[in-house]
C-alpha positions, 0 to 999 in steps of 0.5 A: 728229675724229669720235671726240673729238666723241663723246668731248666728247658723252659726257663732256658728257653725264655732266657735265650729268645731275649737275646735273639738267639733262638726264633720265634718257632724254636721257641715254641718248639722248646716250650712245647717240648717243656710243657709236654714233659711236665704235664707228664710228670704230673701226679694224681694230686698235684700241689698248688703251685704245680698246677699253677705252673702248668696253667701258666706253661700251657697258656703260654705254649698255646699262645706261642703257636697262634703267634707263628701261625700254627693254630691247630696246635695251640688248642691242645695246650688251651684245653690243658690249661682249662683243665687245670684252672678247673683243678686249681680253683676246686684245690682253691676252696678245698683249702680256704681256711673262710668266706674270705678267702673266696672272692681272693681266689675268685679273682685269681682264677678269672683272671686266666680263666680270660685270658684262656678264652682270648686265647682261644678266641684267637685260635679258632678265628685264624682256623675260620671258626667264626661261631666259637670265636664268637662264643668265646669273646663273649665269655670274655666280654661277660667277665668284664665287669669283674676284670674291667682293666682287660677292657681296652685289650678286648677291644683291641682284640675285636678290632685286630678280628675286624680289620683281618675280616676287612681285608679278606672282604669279609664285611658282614664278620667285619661289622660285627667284630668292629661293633663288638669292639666299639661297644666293649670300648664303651663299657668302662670309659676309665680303661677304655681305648680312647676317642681317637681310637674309638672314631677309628674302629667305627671309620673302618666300621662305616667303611665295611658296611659301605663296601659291603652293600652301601645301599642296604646298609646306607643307614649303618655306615652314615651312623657309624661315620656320623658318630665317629666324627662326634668322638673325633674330629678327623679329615677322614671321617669327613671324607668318608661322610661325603663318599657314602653320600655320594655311592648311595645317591644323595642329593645336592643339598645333603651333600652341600650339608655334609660339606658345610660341616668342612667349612667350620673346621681347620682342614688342609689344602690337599685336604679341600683338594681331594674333597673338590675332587672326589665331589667333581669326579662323581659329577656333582659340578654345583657343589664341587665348584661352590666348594672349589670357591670357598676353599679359594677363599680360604686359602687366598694367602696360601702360596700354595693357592695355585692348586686350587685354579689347577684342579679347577682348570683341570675339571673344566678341562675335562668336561669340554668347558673350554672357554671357562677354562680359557678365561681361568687361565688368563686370570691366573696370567693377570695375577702371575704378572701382578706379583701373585706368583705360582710355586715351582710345582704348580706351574710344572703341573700348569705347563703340563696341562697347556701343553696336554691341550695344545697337543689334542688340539694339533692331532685333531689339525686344529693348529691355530688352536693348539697355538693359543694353548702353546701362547698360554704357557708362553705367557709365563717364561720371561724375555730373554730366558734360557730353558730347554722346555721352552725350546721345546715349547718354540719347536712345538709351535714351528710346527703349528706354523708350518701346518698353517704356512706360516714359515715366516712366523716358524723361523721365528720360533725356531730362531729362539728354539736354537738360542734356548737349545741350540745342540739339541738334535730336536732344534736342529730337526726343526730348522731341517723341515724349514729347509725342506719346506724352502727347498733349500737343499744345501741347508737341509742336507746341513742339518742332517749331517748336524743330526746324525752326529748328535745323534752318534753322541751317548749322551741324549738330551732330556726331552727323547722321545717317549718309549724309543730306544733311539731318538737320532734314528727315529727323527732321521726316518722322519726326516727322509720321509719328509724328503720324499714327500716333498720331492727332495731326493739328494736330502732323503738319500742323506738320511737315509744313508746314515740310518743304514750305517746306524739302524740296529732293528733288521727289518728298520734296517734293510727297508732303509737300504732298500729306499735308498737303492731305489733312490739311487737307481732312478738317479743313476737311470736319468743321468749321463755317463759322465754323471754316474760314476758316483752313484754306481760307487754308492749302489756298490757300497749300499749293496756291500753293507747290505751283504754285511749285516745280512751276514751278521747273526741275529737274535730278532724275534720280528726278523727271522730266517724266511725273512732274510731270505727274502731280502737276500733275493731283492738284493742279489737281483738288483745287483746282477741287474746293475751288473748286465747294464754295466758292460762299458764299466768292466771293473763295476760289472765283476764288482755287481756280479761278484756281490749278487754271487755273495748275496745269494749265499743266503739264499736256498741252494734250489736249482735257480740260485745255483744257475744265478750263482754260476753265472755271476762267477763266470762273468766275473771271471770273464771281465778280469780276464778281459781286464788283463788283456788290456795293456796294464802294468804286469802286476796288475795283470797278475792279479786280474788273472789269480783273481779270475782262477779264484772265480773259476775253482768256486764255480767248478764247485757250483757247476758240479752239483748244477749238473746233478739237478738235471740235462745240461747237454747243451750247456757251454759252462764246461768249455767256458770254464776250460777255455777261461782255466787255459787264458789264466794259467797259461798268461801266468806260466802256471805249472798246472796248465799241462795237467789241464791240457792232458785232461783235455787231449783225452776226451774225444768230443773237445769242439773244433773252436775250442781246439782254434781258442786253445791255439790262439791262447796259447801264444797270446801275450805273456803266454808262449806256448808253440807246442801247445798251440801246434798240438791243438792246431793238429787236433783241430784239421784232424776233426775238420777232415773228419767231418762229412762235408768239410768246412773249407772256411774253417779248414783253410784258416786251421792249416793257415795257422797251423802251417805258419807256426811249423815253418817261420817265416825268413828262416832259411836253415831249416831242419829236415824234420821241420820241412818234413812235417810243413811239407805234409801240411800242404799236402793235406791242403792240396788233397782237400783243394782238389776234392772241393771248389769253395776253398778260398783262392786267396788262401790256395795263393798263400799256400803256392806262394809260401811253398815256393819262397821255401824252395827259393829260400833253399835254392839261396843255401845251395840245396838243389833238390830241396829248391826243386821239390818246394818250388814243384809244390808251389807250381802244384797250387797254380793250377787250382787258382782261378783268375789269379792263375795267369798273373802267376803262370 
């Protein structure tokens, strides 16, 4: 039961691979499983047609491993077979019924007694057992004259070992397989593998030797090409011939010989070609060109002849014999004028070639050079065509002219560059040096302006230029520099505007703006007032751009963070410097300021930049401020104002962690900041302004000129605030009297204004409180004029003066006493004047 399940597997097995429904491994799988269980099932004298079926299973099974590359597994099942045509061929004569029946049996048996050993063979050559696989073919090979029909498959056998070998570079296993199989294929010519075949197994076999050591085995490898050329006639063969005679050495007249022998046989052009080739490659210029003739000959009504002066041209070309090559080329244009036209391909290739010499001969500067080769490929485009190589041909030569300053002769051909390809970004690049070169700026200017909007355009013409990602930056860079270096600093400021709004790479980018802030600032440093106003908004929109993609993220590889860091700092630094020239330009002067405060966001927040950082928004501050006390509409004013508190909270921040990194005792950023908070709130009626003022009435150290700021402030228009101002005021003569030595200056002007705010002028019905308080302040008028001589007379005048109109004022209301106390304080002043005290006696 067992062995005729095995069976159904088998035959399952062999049914199902037909229609792909199982692999190749499956199979072999299935068929492993199959055979093992039959070879199990087998008695101790098995029948005829079981061991029969057991040599085919186990032949069939090894051979399904070597086939999916497990070799190892497939000797098992080789040895298994062996075996059993052992048992078969002794069952075979114990059966035979007379003498003839031998030889029947004999011949049964060989057959898969061979087939075994090829099989055998194949597996221990995959495992790389090289002596049994040998052994094993030569068993084979002895069994041929009784199995001559297997012939052609020994040979092919051999030849499949061969080129596996010749792949691996294992020439010498190589040779011998590849000798073997020619030899097998010579044994029995009726079932051989053919000529062809044959011619084919000794090229690989020459081949091998030539490879393996040309010089040692030169002998070998020229036999085997020799007499594979005589069973048949192939390119190849002939080929191989020449290249061994080449590698071993051979001289010229072996080698005409070997070629000779091309001469008497139909062979291809590409054929020929290669042939010339291979002969000049290796040096051999006597052959090759002799030979390079005869095929010239031979193909002379060929429409392909143009390849043959191609590769004549080329070899000239290539061994420095320019003028030969010269006088080829003007043949060819002789020809190509008397009707012998060049097929598409090979004046492409021609063209090629011209123009590959032309561009050698202008990177050595030999410009009248390069335009004989450029002239050449001229040669061949007909009056009045259109094509964009030739634009470019015309663009190429525009710059051999101007080299050579032949501008004339370069408008020339750039006129027919702009006929052929008039938008392409290249002419227009062309008639661009030509203005340069003339100084006509306006022109220039003209064709930067034309290239950056072809430059803007997706798509591109076909001649880019070569591994660039952006053709249109590329030329434009080119064209600034050209400005440069001819002094042409309105054009290159053009170019370079547009690659700074373009340019994708940082570090292309910012070198970019950089060249067009120094432009810029030398212009902007020779010209008038008047003149620069234009460029000062060009500074601030170059610097604003700058910021921009300084801010955007980044993933360069070349730009990193050190770098940007860097950049930032040159920027920062040229905008701050603009700001401190600008003081007559208020509104440009906070524009720099607050800009260089941006571009040093990017910068480390080390001590320096934190410095930098609070002063520019102090000074921004400062100007809006100053800004909105001009007369300008209300608001305006209220944005300058909102603008400058904006300023003055960011740098509180700043300020704050300033003061942690060191003494700034002497420092006035927090009177500054004070005194700018005060102007803004105040002028903005903010509701804030007396929650600042607290702050301030608390700390005891406020300064004197401070308190008289705060003062003058406080009723500055639009702000009106009267008890601030007088609380300051107050404040104020209180530290003067504090002082040792009184500063009378000071002192007279504090009580002045002081004075002047308690008791208003014209006012005749006073409250008594309000008389009260103006009557202490002359009272501490008087107790420091009396204590001092400095005080200034003019200021003592006022005092009796105002005193005594009060008490005129309140004789004119009836109130007597009150009359007689003012106008006795006015009469207390006189006595301390000096030369005015008689005129007022």
């Amino acid at each position: 039961q067992v062995e005729e399940d095995a069976i159904s597997l088998w035959n399952w097995a062999v049914t199902k691979h037909t229609g792909s429904v199982v692999s190749d491994e499956q199979r072999a799988k299935l068929r492993f499983v199959a055979c093992r269980l039959v070879c199990l099932c087998e008695g101790s004298d098995p029948p005829e047609a079981a061991i029969r079926r057991q040599i085919l299973m186990s032949m069939k099974t090894g051979k399904g491993w070597i086939d999916i590359g497990k070799p190892e597994l497939a000797d098992g099942f080789l040895e298994i077979a062996m075996s059993s045509i052992e048992k078969l061929y002794a069952k075979l004569l114990e059966g035979s019924d007379g003498e003839a029946d031998i030889p029947v049996h004999k011949a049964d048996v060989e057959k898969n007694l061979f087939k075994v050993l090829s099989y055998q063979a194949e597996s221990v050559f995959a495992q790389g057992d090289f002596q049994k696989a040998v052994m094993c073919v030569q068993r084979c090979k002895d069994m041929l004259m009784k199995l001559p029909k297997e012939t052609c498959y020994l040979s092919i056998l051999c030849y499949n070992f061969g080129v596996e070998t010749y792949e691996l570079k294992k020439y010498e296993q190589s040779s011998f397989w590849l000798s073997q199989s020619y030899d097998i294929g010579k044994m029995d010519m009726k079932y051989s593998l053919g000529k062809e075949m044959q011619a084919k197994v000794l090229r690989l076999l020459a081949t091998a030797c030539f490879e393996w050591d040309c010089n040692l085995y030169l002998d070998k490898a020229l036999k085997a090409v020799s007499l594979a050329n005589q069973e048949d006639l192939h390119p190849a063969g002939f080929f191989l011939k020449v290249k061994i005679l080449l590698k071993s050495g051979a001289s010229d007249e072996d080698i005409s010989s070997a070629v000779a022998e091309f001469l008497h046989h139909e062979m291809s052009l590409d054929f020929c070609l290669n042939t010339a080739k291979l002969l000049l490659e290796h040096g051999r210029e006597s052959v090759g060109f002799d030979f390079l003739k005869s095929v010239s000959e031979r193909f002379e009504s060929s429409p392909d002849h143009g390849r043959i002066a191609l590769l004549h041209i080329e070899f000239l070309l290539q061994n420095k014999r320019n003028l030969l090559a010269k006088q080829k080329v003007e043949e060819i244009i002789i020809g190509y004028y008397a009707g012998k036209q060049l097929l598409p391909e090979a004046l492409s290739r021609l063209h090629i070639i011209l123009w590959d010499m032309a561009a050698k001969h202008y990177e050595a500067k030999s410009y009248s050079e390069a335009l004989h080769w450029y002239n050449y490929s001229v040669s061949f485009y007909t009056p009045g065509q259109i094509d964009q190589n030739l634009a470019k041909l015309q663009r190429n030569m525009a710059s051999c002219y101007l080299h050579l300053k032949q501008v004339d002769k370069a408008k020339e051909a750039v006129k027919e560059a702009e006929r052929c390809d008039p938008n392409s970004i290249f002419t227009k690049f062309s008639v661009y040096k030509i203005a340069v070169v003339e100084k006509d700026t306006n022109k220039a200017v003209e064709a930067v302006i034309e290239m950056g909007k072809l430059a803007e355009k997706s798509s591109q013409h076909e001649d880019k230029l070569r591994g660039e990602e952006n053709t249109g930056t590329n030329l434009l860079s080119l064209a600034a520099q050209i400005a440069l270096e001819n002094e042409q600093q309105v054009v290159a400021i053009k170019a370079l505007e547009y690659l700074s709004e373009h340019l994708q790479n940082r570090r292309q980018l910012f070198a970019a703006l950089k060249c067009l802030v120094r432009l810029t600032l030398s212009k902007v440093m020779a010209e008038n007032e008047e003149k620069r106003d234009e460029d000062i908004n060009s500074m601030l929109t170059y610097l604003t751009l700058a910021h921009k993609r300084l801010a955007e993220s980044f993933t360069e590889e070349k730009f990193t963070g050190d770098m940007r860091v860097l950049e930032a700092h040159w920027f920062r630094k040229v905008a701050w410097n603009l700001a401190v020239q600008l003081r007559g330009c208020p509104g440009k002067m906070r524009d720099f300021f607050l800009l260089s405060f941006k571009l040093s966001q990017f910068c480390p927040s080390d001590k320096a930049v934190l410095i930098a950082q609070k002063t520019c928004l102090l000074m921004a501050a400062a100007v809006d401020l100053e800004m909105g006390r001009q007369p300008v509409p209300p608001s305006e004013q209220v944005e300058l104002l909102t603008q400058a508190l904006q300023h003055l909270q960011a740098c509180k921040e700043i300020w704050k962690v300033l003061k942690l990194t060191g003494d700034f005792a002497k420092d006035p950023t927090d009177t500054l900041l004070l005194l700018y908070e005060f102007e803004a709130r105040s002028k903005l009626n903010d509701p804030a302004l007396h929650n600042l003022m607290e702050s301030v009435w608390e700390q005891p150290q406020t300064e004197v000129k401070t308190l008289e700021i705060i003062a003058s402030l406080a009723m500055e228009s639009p702000a009106r605030y009267p008890l601030l101002c007088k609380k300051a005021l107050k404040s104020a003569l209180n530290l003067h009297r504090k002082q040792t030595v009184i500063d009378v200056e000071k002192f007279s002007k504090c009580l002045h204004s002081l004075i002047n705010l308690s008791l208003p002028t014209g006012l005749t019905d006073l409250d008594a409180c309000v008389l009260q308080e103006a009557w202490d302040y002359f009272e501490d008028g008087l107790s420091v004029i009396s204590s001092t001589d400095a005080y200034p007379e003019m200021e003592i005048l006022w005092l009796m003066t105002r005193a005594w109109n009060t008490g005129i004022f309140q004789y004119t209301t009836g109130k007597w006493r009150e009359a007689e106390q003012w106008c006795g304080l006015g009469m207390r002043f006189l006595n301390h004047l000096g030369s005015l005290k008689k005129s007022y006696e």
